[in-house]
N, C-alpha and C positions, 0 to 999 in steps of 0.2 A: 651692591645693595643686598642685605639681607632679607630673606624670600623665606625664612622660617615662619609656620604657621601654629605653632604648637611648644607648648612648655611657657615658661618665660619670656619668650620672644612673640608670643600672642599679643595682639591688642597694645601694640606701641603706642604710647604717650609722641606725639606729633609735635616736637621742635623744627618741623622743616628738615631737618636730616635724620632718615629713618636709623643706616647707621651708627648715626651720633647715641639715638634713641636708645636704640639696641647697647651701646658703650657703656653709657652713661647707669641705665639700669644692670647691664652687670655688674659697672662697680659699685652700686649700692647692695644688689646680692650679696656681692662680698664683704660688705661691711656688718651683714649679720651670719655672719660666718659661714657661707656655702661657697665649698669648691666650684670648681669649672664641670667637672661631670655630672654633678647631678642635676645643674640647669638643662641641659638636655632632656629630663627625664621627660616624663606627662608631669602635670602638675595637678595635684587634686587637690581641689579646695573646700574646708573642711570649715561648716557655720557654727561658730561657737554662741552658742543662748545660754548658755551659764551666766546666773546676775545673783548678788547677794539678794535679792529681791524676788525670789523665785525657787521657792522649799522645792517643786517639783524634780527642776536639773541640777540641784545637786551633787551627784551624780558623772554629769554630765563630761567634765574634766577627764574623769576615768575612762569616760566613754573617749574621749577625744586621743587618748594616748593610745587606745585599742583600734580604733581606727589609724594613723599612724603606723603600727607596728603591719596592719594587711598591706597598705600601699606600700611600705618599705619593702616587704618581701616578694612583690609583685613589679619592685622597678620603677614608684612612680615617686613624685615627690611632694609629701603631702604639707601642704601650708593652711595653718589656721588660722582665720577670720572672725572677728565679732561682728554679731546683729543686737537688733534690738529683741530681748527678750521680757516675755509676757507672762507672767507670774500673776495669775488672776484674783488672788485674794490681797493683794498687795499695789493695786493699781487701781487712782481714780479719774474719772468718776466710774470708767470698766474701762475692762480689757480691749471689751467691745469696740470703742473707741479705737485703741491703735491697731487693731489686727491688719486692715488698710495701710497704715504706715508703715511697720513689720514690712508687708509683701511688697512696696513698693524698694525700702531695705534690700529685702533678699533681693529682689529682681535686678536692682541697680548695681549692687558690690559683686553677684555674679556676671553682668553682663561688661560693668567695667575693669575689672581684675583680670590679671592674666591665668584661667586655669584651662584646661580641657575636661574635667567633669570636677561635680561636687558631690559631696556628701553632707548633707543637712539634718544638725541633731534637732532635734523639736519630739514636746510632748504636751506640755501644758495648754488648756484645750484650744486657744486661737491661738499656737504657736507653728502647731501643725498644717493649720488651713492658711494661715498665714505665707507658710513657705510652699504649699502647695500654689498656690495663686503667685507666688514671688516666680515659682518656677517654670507654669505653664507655658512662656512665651521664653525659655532660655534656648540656646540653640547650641547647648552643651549638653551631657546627659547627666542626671540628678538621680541621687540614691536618697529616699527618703529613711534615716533611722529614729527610729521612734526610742523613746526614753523609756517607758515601759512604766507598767501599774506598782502601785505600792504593793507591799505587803500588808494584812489585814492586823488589827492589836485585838488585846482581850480583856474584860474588866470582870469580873467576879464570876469567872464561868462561859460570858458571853463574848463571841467574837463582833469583834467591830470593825472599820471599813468606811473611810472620807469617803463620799459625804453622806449617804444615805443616812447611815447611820447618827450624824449629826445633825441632819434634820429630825429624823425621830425621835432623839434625845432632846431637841430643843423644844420636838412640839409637845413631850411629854411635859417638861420644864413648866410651857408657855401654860398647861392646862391643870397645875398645880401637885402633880403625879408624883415628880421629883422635887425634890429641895436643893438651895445652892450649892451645900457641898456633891451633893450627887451629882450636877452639872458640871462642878469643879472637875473632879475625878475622871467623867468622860471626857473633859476637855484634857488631861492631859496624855489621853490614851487612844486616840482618834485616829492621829496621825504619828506613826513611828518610824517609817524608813523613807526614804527620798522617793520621788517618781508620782506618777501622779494618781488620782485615785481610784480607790481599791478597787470600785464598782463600774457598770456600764454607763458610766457617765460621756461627758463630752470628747476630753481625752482619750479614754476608749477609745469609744465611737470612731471618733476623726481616726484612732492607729487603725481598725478595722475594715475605717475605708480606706484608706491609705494603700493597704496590703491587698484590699478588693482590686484596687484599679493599676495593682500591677508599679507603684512606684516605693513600694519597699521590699524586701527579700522575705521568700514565701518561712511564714512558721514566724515571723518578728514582731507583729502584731500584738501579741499576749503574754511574752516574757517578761516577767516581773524587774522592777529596776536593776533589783540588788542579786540576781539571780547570775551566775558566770555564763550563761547564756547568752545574755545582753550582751556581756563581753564577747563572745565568740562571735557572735550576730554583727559587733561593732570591725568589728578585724574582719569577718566573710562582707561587711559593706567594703570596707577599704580597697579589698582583693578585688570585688569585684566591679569598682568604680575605675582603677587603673583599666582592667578587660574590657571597659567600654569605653574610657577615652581613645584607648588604642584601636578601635574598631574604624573599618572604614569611617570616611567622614560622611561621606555621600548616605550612607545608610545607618549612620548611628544612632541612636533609640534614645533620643532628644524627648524633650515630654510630651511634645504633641502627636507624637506616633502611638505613646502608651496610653495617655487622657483622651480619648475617641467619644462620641456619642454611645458604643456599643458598651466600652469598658466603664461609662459614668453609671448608665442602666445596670451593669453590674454591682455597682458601686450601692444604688439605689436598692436592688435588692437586699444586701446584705446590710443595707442600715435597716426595712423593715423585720428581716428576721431576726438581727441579732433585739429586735427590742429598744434601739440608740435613740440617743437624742434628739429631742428637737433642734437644738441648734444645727445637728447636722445639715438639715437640710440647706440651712441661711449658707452655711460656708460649702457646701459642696454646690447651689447652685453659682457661690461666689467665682470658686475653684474654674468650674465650666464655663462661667461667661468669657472668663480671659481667654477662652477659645473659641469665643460664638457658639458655645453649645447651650440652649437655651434647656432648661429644668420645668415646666407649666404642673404647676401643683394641681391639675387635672390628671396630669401622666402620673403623680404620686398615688393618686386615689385609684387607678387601674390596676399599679401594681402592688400596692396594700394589700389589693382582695384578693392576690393572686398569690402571695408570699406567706407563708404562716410564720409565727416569732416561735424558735426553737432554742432560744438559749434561755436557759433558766439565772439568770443572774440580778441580782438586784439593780437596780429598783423596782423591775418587772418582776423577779424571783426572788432567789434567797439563796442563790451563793456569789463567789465572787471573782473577781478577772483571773486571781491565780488560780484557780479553780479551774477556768474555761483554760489555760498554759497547760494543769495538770488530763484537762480531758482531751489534752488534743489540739487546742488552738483554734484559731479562725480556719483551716484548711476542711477541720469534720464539718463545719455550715458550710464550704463551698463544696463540699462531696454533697452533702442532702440537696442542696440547689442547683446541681450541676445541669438536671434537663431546663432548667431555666436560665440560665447563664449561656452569657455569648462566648464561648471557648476559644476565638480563635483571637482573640487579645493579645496585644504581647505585653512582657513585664520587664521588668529591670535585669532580670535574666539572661535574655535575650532568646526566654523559651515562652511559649503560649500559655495562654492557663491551660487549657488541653491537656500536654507537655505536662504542666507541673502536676496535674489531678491523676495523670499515669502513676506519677510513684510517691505519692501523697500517702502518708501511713495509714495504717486500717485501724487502729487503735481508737477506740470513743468511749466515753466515759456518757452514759446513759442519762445517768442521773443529771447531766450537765449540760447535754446538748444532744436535743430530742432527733426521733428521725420525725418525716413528713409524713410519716404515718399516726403518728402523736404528737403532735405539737403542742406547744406550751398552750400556743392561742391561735386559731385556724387561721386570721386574718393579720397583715402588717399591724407593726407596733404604732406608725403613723397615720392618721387621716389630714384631709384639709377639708375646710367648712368655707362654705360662700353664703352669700346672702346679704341682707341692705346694713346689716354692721359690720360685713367684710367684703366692698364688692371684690375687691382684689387678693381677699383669700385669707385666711388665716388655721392654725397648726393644732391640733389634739393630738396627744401622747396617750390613746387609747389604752395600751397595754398596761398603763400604768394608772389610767380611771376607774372610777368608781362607776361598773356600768349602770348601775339604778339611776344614775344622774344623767344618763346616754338621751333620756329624753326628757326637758325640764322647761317650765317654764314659769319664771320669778320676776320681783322686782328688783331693779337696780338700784342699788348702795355704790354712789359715783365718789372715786376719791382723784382728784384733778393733779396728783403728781403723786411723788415719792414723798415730800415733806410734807403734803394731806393727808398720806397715808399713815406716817409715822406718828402724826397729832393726832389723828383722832381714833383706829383700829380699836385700842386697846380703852376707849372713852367708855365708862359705864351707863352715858346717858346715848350712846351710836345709834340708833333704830336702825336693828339689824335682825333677823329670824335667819331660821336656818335653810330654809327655802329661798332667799333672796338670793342674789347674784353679785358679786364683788366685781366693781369695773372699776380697773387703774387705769389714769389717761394720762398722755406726757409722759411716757418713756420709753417709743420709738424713736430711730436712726437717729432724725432730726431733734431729739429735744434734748435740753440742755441734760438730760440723765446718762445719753448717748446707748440708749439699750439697752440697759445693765439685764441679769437675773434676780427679775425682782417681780414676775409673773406669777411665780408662786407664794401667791398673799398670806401670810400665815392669818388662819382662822380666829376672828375677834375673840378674846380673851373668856370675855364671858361664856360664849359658844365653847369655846377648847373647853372650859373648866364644868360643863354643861354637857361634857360627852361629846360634842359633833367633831368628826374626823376628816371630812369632806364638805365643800363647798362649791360649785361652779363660781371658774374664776376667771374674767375674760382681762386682755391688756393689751399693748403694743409690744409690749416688754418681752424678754425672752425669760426662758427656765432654766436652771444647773439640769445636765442631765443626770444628777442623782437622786432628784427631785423625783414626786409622785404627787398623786391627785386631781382630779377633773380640771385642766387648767386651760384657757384657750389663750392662744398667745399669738406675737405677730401679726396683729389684725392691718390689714392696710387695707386703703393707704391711714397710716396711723393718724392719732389727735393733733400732732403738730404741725401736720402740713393740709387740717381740716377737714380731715377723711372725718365719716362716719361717727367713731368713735368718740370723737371731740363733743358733738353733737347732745349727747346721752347725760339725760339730767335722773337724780334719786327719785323713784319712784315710775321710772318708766316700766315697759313691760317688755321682755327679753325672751326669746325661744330658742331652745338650742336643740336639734335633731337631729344625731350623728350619724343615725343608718339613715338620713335624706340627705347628709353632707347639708347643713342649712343651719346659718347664724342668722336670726332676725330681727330687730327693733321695731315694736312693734307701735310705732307713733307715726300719723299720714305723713306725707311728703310737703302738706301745708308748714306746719309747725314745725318741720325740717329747716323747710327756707326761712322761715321765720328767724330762727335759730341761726341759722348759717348765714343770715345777714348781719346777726349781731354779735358772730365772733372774731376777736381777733386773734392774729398769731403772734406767738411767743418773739421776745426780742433774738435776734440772732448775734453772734460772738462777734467782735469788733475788730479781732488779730488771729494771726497765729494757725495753729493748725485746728484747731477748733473752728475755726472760721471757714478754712476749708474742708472740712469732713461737713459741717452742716451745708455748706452749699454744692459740694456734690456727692453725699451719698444718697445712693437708691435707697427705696423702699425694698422691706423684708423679701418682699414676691420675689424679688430683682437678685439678692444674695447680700443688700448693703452696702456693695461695694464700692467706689465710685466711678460716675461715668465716663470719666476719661480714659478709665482701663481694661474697660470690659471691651471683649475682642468683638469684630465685626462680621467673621466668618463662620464655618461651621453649619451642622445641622440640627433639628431636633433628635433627640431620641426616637430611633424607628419604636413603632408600636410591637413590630412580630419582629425581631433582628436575632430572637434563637429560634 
């Protein structure tokens, strides 16, 4: 009998003779052209998310070849794999929707295939959370390599940068500033090299934390796509995914050794200082549930007050990713937070962060990435808001609001979907002022919109062309994280499964108090019920995988994920664990 546990002979296909197994799959080896020796080797298996469908990984191919050439020189045998890849401007009704299906993807082709460790390209922004969740529960080790930021373009003197910048240009457009051809123009200058965008949006974000918690190689984070860095970065993954298949088994640095409750709170950290996304938090408390590590958007509000945002980068600032590569990378923000970080982590390395902060370069570009002595902004770039229009929590991107609007209290202008929204925003006859409150309902987890980034409501026409630049804007919905503006988002439990929200008729009265963390509806509890007896919920999908994403995904608090895979064990994030 064959007793190999490693290479090709991992994970036999079960005809009743293991043998046979073992035979049978060499000779189909051989029929794609592999010798007899290199079956032997480790086999590293290598997630290809290249889709013609997906401007971001582009790329991505080249990355694939440079990974290859590490593992070749290291002795292992690298075999590449397709997934499902997630190209977010190209997929409907969102991305939102398949990131769940992605990671049950990765988690399957890695747990069925025969490899001893992987390396997994992902960049595009729920491509990465995607395979971080695919991977939590693998029992191989995983090299997360991140696809890297675009390069930024330039239109008549001015630098530009997906997407920030393409909201700005649109909301200039929307408010009669610009003319068509001038929109033309930015549009063809926006986006000009592969990878994904320029600025601290979600993509980002997600590489940042990625490289926080220790599952991609330190310095990889902020290499621009097209930069021979990537490349190098993709061959130092290869090299060093062979050095951890070949590592004892008993002690190999499998993901649940690196994804810890200590290394997520670092994780957490470094999303409020770099200023990141909202989304982050959905997919990183996603990331942690696959390991019963629960995220309580209470513990976010502790450590908000506690983290100042030191990265000057748009849409918080006014520079951009290759910018934060050229000052340093994500390593100078964990030098500034180092006394608040759990140091005794470990990473893909098979060194501590500790370890890697010993010889971490000194090198910092000022103007880029502040010390904690000056910070951008004294407090995290996130808050979370509770109260009777969120009892279960929902997300401000402070860093990025308009703090005059930090305490406000308006009427509500109620638009009951996406195709409410798009019928009437731009109506000359809307009753809308600039003090009122913009609530989008129906397009949390469960509604047929599946989450999209469609929280940041662009400002009614007349208003834009009227001067106003800001709005408090509350939704279920999520935000691009290149997005800016007073926006409250993820309210749960959302409108479609009769949370609060749902509830909120034009003309109600609305409070929002950010230094009291406090969203509130301000109509009794009488006229609640009232209401809440006479609604009902949206039809649900009849097939398919729609059918199952609406019947078990969580709510926002929860990560979205669904409930059958979020892991059972685990602990909270200690409060004091540095």
């Amino acid at each position: 009998m064959a007793t190999q546990k490693h290479g090709l002979a991992r994970g036999l296909t079960n005809y009743g003779d293991m043998d046979f197994s073992l035979y049978l799959r060499r000779a189909n080896a051989a029929s794609m052209g592999y010798g007899k020796d290199p079956l032997s080797k480790p086999v590293i298996g290598i997630a290809d998310t290249a889709s013609g469908f997906n401007n971001c990984h582009r790329h991505v191919p080249e990355m694939i070849e440079a990974v290859k050439r590490g593992v070749l020189m290291t002795g292992g045998l690298p075999i590449v794999f397709p997934t499902i890849s997630l190209g977010e401007t190209f997929l409907n009704p969102t991305s939102m929707m398949y990131r769940n299906l992605m990671s049950m993807d990765s988690e399957e082709m890695i747990q069925a295939q025969p490899m001893d460790a992987a390396v997994m390209i992902g960049g595009c922004d729920k491509t990465l959370p995607a395979q971080l969740m695919g991977a939590a529960n693998a029992n191989i080790p995983i090299i997360s390599l991140i696809t890297g930021p675009q390069l930024t373009g330039h239109s008549e003197g001015e630098r530009l940068g997906a997407c920030t910048d393409c909201r700005r240009f649109w909301g200039k457009f929307r408010a009669g500033e610009i003319d068509q051809a001038g929109i033309d123009k930015i549009e063809s200058r926006l986006v000009t090299t592969a990878g994904t965008c320029a600025v601290m949006g979600t993509a980002s974000t997600m590489a940042c934390i990625t490289e926080a918690l220790g599952m991609a190689l330190p310095g990889t984070a902020a290499i621009p796509a097209t930069h021979a860095d990537r490349l190098r970065a993709s061959e130092a993954s290869g090299v060093q995914a062979v050095v951890l298949a070949s590592s004892d088994k008993d002690n190999s640095l499998i993901p649940n050794r690196i994804i810890t409750p200590k290394s997520v709170e670092n994780a957490l950290r470094v999303l409020l200082a770099i200023g990141g996304s909202t989304n982050a938090i959905i997919h990183l408390t996603a990331v942690a549930g696959r390991l019963g590590i629960p995220i309580p958007l209470t513990q976010l509000n502790i450590l908000s007050d506690e983290t100042p945002v030191l990265i000057d980068l748009k849409p918080t600032g006014e520079h951009y990713m290759e910018d934060l590569f050229k000052a340093g990378g994500l390593g100078v923000v964990l030098r500034e937070l180092k006394h608040l970080l759990n140091l005794d982590c470990m990473t893909v390395t098979g060194q501590t962060l500790r370890e890697r902060l010993e010889v971490e370069p000194e090198y910092v570009d000022r103007t880029v990435v502040r010390s904690l002595d000056d910070p951008i902004q004294p407090m995290g770039g996130l808050v979370s808001l509770f109260g009777s229009l969120a009892p279960k929590g929902a997300i401000l991107k402070r860093s990025a609001a308009d703090p005059k609007l930090f305490e406000t209290e308006g009427r509500a202008v109620v638009f009951s979907s996406l195709e409410d929204l798009s019928l009437r925003i731009d109506d000359p006859a809307l009753e809308v002022e600039e003090n009122d409150i913009l609530i989008l309902q129906n397009a949390g987890p469960k509604s047929d919109a599946a989450m999209p980034e469609a929280g940041y409501l662009p400002i009614p026409k007349k208003l834009a062309r009227a001067g106003v630049k800001d709005m408090v804007r509350i939704s279920d919905a999520r935000m691009s994280g290149t997005a800016f503006g007073t926006v409250v988002l993820h309210v749960s439990p959302e409108a479609a499964v009769g949370g609060t929200l749902a509830l909120v008729e034009s003309g109600d009265m609305i409070s929002l108090d950010v230094d009291r963390r406090d969203l509130t509806l301000e109509v009794n509890e009488a006229t609640l019920d009232e209401r809440r007896r006479a609604w009902v919920p949206p039809p649900t999908p009849e097939r398919g995988y729609a059918k199952l994403y609406v019947e078990h995904a969580l709510q926002a608090d929860s990560g979205a994920d669904f409930d059958f895979l979020v892991g059972g064990s685990g602990a909270e994030i200690p409060r004091e664990s540095h």
